[in-house]
C-alpha positions as CSV (number, residue, x, y, z in Angstrom):
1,X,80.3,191.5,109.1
2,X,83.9,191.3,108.8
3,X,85.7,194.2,110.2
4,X,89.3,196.2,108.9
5,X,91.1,193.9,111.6
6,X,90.1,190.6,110.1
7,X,87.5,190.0,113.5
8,X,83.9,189.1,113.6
9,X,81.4,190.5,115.6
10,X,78.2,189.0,116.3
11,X,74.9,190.0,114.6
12,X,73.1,190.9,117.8
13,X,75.9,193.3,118.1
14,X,78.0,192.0,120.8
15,X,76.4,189.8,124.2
16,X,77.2,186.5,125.0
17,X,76.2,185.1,122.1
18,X,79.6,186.7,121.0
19,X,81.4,184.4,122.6
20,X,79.7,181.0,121.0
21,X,79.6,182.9,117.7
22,X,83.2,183.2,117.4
23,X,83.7,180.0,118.7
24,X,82.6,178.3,115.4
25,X,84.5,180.7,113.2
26,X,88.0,181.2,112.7
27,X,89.5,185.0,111.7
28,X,90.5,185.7,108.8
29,X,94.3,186.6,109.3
30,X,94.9,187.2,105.6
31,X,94.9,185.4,102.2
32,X,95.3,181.7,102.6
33,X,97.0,179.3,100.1
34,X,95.0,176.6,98.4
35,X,96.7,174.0,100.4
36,X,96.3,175.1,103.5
37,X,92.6,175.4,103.2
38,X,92.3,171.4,102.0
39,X,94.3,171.3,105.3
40,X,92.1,173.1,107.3
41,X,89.6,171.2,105.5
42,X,90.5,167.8,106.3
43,X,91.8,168.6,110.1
44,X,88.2,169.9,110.5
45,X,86.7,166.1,109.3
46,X,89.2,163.9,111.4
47,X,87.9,166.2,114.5
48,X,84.8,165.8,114.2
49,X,85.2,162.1,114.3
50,X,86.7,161.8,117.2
51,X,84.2,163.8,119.0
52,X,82.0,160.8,118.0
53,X,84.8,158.6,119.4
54,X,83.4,159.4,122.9
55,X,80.6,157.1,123.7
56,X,78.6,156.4,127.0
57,X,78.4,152.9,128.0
58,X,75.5,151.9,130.3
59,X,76.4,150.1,133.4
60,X,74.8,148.8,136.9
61,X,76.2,152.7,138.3
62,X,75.0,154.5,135.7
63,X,76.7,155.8,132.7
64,X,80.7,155.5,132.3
65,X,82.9,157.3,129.1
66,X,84.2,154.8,127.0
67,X,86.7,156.3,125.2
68,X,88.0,155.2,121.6
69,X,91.9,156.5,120.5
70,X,91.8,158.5,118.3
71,X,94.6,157.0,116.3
72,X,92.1,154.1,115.4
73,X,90.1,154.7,112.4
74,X,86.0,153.7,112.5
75,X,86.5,150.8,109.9
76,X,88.7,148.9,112.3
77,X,85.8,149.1,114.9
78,X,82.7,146.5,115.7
79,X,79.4,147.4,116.5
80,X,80.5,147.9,120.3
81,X,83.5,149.9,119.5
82,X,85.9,147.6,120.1
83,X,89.2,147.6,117.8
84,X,89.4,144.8,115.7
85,X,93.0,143.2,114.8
86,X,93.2,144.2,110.9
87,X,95.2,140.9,110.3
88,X,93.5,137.7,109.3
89,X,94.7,135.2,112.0
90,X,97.6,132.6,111.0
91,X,96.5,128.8,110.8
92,X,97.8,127.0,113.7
93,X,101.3,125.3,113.5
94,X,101.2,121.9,113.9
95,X,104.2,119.6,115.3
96,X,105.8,116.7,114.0
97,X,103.7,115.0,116.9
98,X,100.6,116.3,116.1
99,X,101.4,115.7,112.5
100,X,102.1,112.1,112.9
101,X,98.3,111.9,115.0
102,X,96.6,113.3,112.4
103,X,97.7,110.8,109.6
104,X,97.3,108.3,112.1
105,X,93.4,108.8,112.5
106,X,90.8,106.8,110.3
107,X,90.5,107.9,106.6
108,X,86.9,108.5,105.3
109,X,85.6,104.9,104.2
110,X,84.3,105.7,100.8
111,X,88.2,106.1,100.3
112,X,88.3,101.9,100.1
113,X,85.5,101.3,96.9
114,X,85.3,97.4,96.9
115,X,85.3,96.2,93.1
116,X,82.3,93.4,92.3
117,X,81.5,92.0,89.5
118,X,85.0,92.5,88.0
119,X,86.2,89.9,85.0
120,X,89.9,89.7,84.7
121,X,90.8,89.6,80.7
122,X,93.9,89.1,79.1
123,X,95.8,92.2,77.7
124,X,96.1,92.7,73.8
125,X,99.6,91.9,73.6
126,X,100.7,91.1,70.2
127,X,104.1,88.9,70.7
128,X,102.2,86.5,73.0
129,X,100.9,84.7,70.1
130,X,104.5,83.6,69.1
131,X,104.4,81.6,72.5
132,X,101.5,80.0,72.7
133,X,102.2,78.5,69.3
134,X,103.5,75.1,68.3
135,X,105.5,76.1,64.8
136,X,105.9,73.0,62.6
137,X,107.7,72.8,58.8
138,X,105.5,71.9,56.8
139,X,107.4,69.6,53.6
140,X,105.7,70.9,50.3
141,X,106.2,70.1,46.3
142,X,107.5,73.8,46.5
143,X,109.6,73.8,49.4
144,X,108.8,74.1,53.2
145,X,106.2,76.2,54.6
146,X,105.9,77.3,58.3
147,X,103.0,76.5,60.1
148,X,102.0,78.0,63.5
149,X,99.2,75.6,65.0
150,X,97.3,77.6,68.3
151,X,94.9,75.7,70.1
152,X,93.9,71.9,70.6
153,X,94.3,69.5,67.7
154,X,91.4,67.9,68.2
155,X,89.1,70.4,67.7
156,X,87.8,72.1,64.5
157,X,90.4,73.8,62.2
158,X,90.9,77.6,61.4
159,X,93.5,77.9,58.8
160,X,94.4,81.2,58.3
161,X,96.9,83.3,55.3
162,X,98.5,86.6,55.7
163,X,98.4,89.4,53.5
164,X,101.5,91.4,52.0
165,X,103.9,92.5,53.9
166,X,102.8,90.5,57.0
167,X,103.3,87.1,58.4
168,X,101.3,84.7,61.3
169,X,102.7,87.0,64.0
170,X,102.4,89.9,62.9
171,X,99.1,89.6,61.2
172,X,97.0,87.8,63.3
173,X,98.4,88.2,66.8
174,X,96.3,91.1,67.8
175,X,93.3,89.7,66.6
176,X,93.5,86.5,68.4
177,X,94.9,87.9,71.4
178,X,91.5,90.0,71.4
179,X,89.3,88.3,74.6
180,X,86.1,87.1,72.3
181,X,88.9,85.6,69.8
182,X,90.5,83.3,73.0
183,X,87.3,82.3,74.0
184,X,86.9,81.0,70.6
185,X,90.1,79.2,70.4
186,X,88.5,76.8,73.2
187,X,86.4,75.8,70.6
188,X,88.9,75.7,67.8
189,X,92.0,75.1,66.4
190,X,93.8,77.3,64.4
191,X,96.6,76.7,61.7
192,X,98.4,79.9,60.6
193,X,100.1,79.3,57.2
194,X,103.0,81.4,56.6
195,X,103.9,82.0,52.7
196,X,107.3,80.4,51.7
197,X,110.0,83.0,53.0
198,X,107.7,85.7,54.8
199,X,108.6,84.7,58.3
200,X,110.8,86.6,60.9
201,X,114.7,86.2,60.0
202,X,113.8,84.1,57.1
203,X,116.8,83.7,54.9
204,X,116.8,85.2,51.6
205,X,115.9,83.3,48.8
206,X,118.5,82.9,45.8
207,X,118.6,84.3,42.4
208,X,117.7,81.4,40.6
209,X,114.6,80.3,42.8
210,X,111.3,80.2,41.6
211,X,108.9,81.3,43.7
212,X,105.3,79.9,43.4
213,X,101.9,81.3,41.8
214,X,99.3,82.0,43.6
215,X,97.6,78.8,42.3
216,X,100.5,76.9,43.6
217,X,100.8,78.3,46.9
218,X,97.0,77.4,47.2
219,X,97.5,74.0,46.5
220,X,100.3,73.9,49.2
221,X,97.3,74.2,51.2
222,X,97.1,70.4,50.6
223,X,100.3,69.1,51.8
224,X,99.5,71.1,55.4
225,X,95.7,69.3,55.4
226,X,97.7,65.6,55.0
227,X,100.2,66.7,57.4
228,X,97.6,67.6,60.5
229,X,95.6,64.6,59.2
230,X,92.2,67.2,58.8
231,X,89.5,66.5,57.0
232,X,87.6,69.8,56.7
233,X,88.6,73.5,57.2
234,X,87.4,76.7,58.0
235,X,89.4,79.4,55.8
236,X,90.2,82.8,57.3
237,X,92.3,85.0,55.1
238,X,93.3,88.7,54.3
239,X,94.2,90.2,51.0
240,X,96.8,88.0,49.2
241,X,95.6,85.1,51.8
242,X,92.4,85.8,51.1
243,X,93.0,85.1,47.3
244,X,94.8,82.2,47.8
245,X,91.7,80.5,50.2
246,X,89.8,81.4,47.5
247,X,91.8,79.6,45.1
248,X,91.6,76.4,47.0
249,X,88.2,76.5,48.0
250,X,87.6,76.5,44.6
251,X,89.7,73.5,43.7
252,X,88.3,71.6,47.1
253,X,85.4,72.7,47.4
254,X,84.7,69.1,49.7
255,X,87.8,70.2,51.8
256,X,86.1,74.0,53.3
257,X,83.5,74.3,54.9
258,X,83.0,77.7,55.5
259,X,85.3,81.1,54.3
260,X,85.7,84.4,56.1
261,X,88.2,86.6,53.6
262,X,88.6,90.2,54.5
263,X,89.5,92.7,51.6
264,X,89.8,89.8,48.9
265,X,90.4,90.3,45.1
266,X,89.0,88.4,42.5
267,X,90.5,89.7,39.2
268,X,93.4,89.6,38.0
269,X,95.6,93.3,38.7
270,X,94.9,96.4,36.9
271,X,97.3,98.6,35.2
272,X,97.5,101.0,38.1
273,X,98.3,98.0,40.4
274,X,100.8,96.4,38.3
275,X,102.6,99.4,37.8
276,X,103.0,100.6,41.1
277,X,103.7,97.3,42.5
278,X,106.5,96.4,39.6
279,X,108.4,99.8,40.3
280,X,108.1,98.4,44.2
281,X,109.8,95.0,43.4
282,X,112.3,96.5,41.6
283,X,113.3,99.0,45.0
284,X,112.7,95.8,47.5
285,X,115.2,93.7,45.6
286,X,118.0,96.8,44.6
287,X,118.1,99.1,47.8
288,X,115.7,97.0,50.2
289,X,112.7,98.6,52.1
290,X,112.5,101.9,50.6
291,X,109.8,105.3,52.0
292,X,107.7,104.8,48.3
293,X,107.2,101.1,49.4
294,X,106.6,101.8,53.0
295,X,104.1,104.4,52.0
296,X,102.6,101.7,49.5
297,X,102.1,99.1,51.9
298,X,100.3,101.5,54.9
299,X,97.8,102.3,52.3
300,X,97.5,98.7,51.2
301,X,96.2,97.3,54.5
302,X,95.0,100.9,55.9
303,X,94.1,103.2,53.5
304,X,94.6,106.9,53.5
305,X,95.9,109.1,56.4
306,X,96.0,106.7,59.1
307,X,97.8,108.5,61.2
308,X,94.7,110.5,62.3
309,X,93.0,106.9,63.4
310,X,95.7,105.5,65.3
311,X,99.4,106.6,65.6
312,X,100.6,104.1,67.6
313,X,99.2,101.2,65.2
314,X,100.8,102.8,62.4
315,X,104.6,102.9,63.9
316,X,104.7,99.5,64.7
317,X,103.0,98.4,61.6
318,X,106.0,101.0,59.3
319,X,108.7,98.9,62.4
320,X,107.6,95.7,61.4
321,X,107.5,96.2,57.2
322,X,111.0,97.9,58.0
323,X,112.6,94.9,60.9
324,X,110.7,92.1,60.5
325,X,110.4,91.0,56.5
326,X,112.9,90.4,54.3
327,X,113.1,92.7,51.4
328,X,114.2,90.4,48.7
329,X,111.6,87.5,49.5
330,X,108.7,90.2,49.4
331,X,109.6,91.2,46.4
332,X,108.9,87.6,45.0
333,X,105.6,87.5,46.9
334,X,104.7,90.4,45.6
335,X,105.5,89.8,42.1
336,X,103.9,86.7,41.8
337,X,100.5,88.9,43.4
338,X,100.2,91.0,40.3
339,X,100.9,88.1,38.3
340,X,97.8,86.7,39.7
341,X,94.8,84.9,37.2
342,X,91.1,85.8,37.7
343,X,89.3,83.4,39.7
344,X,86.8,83.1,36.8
345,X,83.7,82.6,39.1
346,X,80.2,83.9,38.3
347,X,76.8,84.3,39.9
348,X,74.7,81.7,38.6
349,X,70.8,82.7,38.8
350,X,68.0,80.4,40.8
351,X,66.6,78.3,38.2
352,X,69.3,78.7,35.1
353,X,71.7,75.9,33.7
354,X,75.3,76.0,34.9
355,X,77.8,77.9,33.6
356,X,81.1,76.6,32.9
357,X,82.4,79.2,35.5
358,X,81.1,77.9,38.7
359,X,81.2,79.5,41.4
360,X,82.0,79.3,45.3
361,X,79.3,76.1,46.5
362,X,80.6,76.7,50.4
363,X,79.3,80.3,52.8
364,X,81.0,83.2,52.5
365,X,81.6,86.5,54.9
366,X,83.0,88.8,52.4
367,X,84.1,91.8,54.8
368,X,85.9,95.1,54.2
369,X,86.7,98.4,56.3
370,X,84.3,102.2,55.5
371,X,88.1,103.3,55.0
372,X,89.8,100.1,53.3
373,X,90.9,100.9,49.4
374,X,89.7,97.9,48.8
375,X,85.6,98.3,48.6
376,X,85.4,97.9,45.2
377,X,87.5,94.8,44.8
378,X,85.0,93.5,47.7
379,X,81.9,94.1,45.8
380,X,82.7,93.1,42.8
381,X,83.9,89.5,44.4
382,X,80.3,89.6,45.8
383,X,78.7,90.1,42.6
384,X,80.2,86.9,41.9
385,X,78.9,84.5,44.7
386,X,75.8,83.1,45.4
387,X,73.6,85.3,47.2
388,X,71.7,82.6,49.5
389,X,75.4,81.4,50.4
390,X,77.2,85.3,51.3
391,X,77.6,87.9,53.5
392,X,79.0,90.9,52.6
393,X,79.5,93.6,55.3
394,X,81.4,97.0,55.5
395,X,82.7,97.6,58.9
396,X,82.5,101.7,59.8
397,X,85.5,103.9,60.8
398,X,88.5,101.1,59.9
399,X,90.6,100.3,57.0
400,X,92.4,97.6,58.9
401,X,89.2,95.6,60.4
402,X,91.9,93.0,62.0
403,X,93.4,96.2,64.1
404,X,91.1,99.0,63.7
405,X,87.6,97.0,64.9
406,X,88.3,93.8,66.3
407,X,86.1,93.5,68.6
408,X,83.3,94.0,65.5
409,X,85.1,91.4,63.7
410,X,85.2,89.1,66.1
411,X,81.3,89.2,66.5
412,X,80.6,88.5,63.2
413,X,82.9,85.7,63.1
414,X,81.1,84.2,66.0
415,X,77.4,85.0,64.5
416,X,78.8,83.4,61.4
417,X,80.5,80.1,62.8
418,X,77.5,79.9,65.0
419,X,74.8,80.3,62.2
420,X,76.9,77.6,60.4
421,X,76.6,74.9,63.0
422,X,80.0,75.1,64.6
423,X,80.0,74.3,68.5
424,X,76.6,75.8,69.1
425,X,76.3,75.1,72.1
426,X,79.5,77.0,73.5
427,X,79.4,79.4,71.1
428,X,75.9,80.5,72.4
429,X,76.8,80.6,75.8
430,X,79.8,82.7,75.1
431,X,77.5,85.4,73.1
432,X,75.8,85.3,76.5
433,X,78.6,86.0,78.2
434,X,79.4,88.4,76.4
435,X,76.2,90.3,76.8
436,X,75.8,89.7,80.2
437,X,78.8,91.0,80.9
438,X,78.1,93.9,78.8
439,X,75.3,94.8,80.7
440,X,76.5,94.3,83.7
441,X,79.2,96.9,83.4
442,X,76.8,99.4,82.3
443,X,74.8,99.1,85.2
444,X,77.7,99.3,87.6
């Protein structure tokens, strides 16, 4: 019990157990402050771990102290007690020597992957068409045309027509820079017609010059067929081109052997039509290639919001109506588009007389884009042809099939020319290429 003086005595009332009683007790000198008992507190704790710091290590003479400063706390100790350095250890510094060794030694030898089985194919470059074309003026009842003539003369002849806006370069030279379409040219020759004027740096036509119908630039058609001294065609066309194959396959129907017309028309323009296209005329001719005609013409040949498809397609196609065409002379082509007749064609059933309004004797591949706004100009031209003699298709997720899906388009081109009898025999054995090498890449 605690005594007046602040001592203790022991319970047994003095003894030696005094002695190791007071030894684990400390007197009471007074009231202590709060801090000094968390000091007395904590100072108590750090001793008693370094009494544990003394360890006995066992040895061939029997047991030595191993002693542990105190200064070191137990976390930065091992199992044996050794101090451990509390710094992770620096990666070694390398000379230039060394350095030099090291990217001297042999590299891992999946780093080298040999390529097999690797076809080399032409890039889609679009000017490259304008080179590997012979361009020939063409003397007309109308004036002269330009012609572009790709391929060997001696083989079986394409003859292909633009669509607004556009000319042989510009329309074409993606398509039949794509690698099925080059193959094909082995096979082929192709005549691009250009429509009087539309050409790159044309000069602009004069006031007083008439330029031709539609029906008249079809039968230009003619004069190019004497010129290259051919005998039978195969007509490929777009829009306004398309129309005006139409027109002469009509007329000739002895001189075509087969037609392939993307987004083609077969009436004459609708109110809509004519009135957006006469207010474009009138800007073309008096303040040249305006935003209301450029936005015309990209949903002409694309559609709506064709940015979202392909950016880069649209800037160069909005550079080329703004660079490469002459305003005035477009206006003319235009003009004379919505001036256009109907073809006056009709379906004639199996089995019933004809009609006076025949209608296309030679096979068709009537083709349009999911996107194109011209699907209903596209099925009602099919509702006019006979069925055993057409194809109509609608190509998905394009409204420019030439650009958009040309490697579709160029399929179905093949299928058709081959399904027609043209060069069946290399035209078979490039759809096997084709596949092979298809297949091939997909088991690589």
């Amino acid at each position: 019990m605690p005594q007046s003086d602040g001592g203790y005595v022991s319970l047994g009332g003095g003894g030696p157990n005094t002695a190791i009683y007071n030894s684990t007790t400390e007197p009471q000198s007074g009231p202590k402050s709060v801090m000094e008992t968390v000091k007395r507190v904590i100072g108590t704790a750090i001793g008693a771990q370094d009494k544990h710091a003394l360890l006995e290590r066992t040895g061939g003479g029997g047991a030595q102290p191993y002693i542990v400063s105190a200064s070191t706390n137990s976390r930065d100790r091992d199992k044996t007690g050794k101090a451990t350095n509390a710094r992770m250890p620096s990666a070694p510094a390398h000379t230039a020597e060394e350095a030099r060794l090291l990217g001297a030694m042999p590299v891992d030898p999946m780093d080298d992957i040999e390529l097999r089985s690797v076809q080399l194919q032409y890039p889609n470059q679009r000017g490259s068409i304008v080179g590997s074309c012979d361009l020939r003026r063409v003397p007309t009842d109308k004036g002269d045309i330009l012609v572009a003539v790709q391929g060997d003369s001696t083989k079986p002849a394409i003859v292909t027509y633009h669509d607004l806006g556009l000319n042989y370069a510009s329309s074409f030279a993606g398509f039949f820079n794509f690698p099925t379409m080059r193959s094909l040219l082995d096979n082929f020759c192709v005549y691009h017609v250009n429509a009087p004027g539309q050409e790159e740096g044309a000069p602009t036509f004069p006031e007083d010059y008439v330029y031709p119908t539609f029906d008249e630039l079809a039968s230009q058609l003619l004069f190019v067929m004497t010129h290259f001294n051919l005998k039978s065609i195969i007509g490929f066309g777009i829009g306004a081109g398309a129309n005006i194959l139409a027109r002469f396959a009509l007329a000739n129907p002895d001189k075509v052997g087969a037609l392939c017309l993307i987004n083609c028309s077969s009436t004459a323009a609708g109110w809509i039509e004519w009135g957006y296209q006469l207010l474009n005329t009138r800007n073309l001719r008096t303040k040249g290639m305006t935003q209301g005609v450029l936005e015309y013409l990209m949903w002409h040949h694309f559609g709506r919001n064709p940015e979202e498809r392909n950016l880069d397609l649209v800037q160069l196609y909005k550079s080329n109506f703004e660079r490469s065409i002459n305003p005035v002379n477009l206006a003319m082509l235009i003009d004379a588009y919505i001036k256009r007749t109907d073809l006056n064609i009709a379906r004639t059933p199996s089995g019933s007389p004809q009609t006076a309004a025949p209608s296309l004797k030679m096979p068709v591949l009537n083709i349009t884009g999911a996107l194109s706004p011209h699907i209903d100009d596209t099925v009602t031209f099919n509702g006019r042809l006979i069925p055993e003699k057409t194809n109509w298709m609608k190509i998905s997720d394009c409204g420019l099939v030439l650009e958009e899906q040309p490697g579709k388009l160029a399929e179905a081109f093949r299928l058709f020319l081959q399904g027609e009898g043209y060069a069946v025999g290399a035209l078979q054995k490039l759809g096997k290429l084709s596949r092979s090498s298809t297949v091939e890449s997909l088991s690589q």
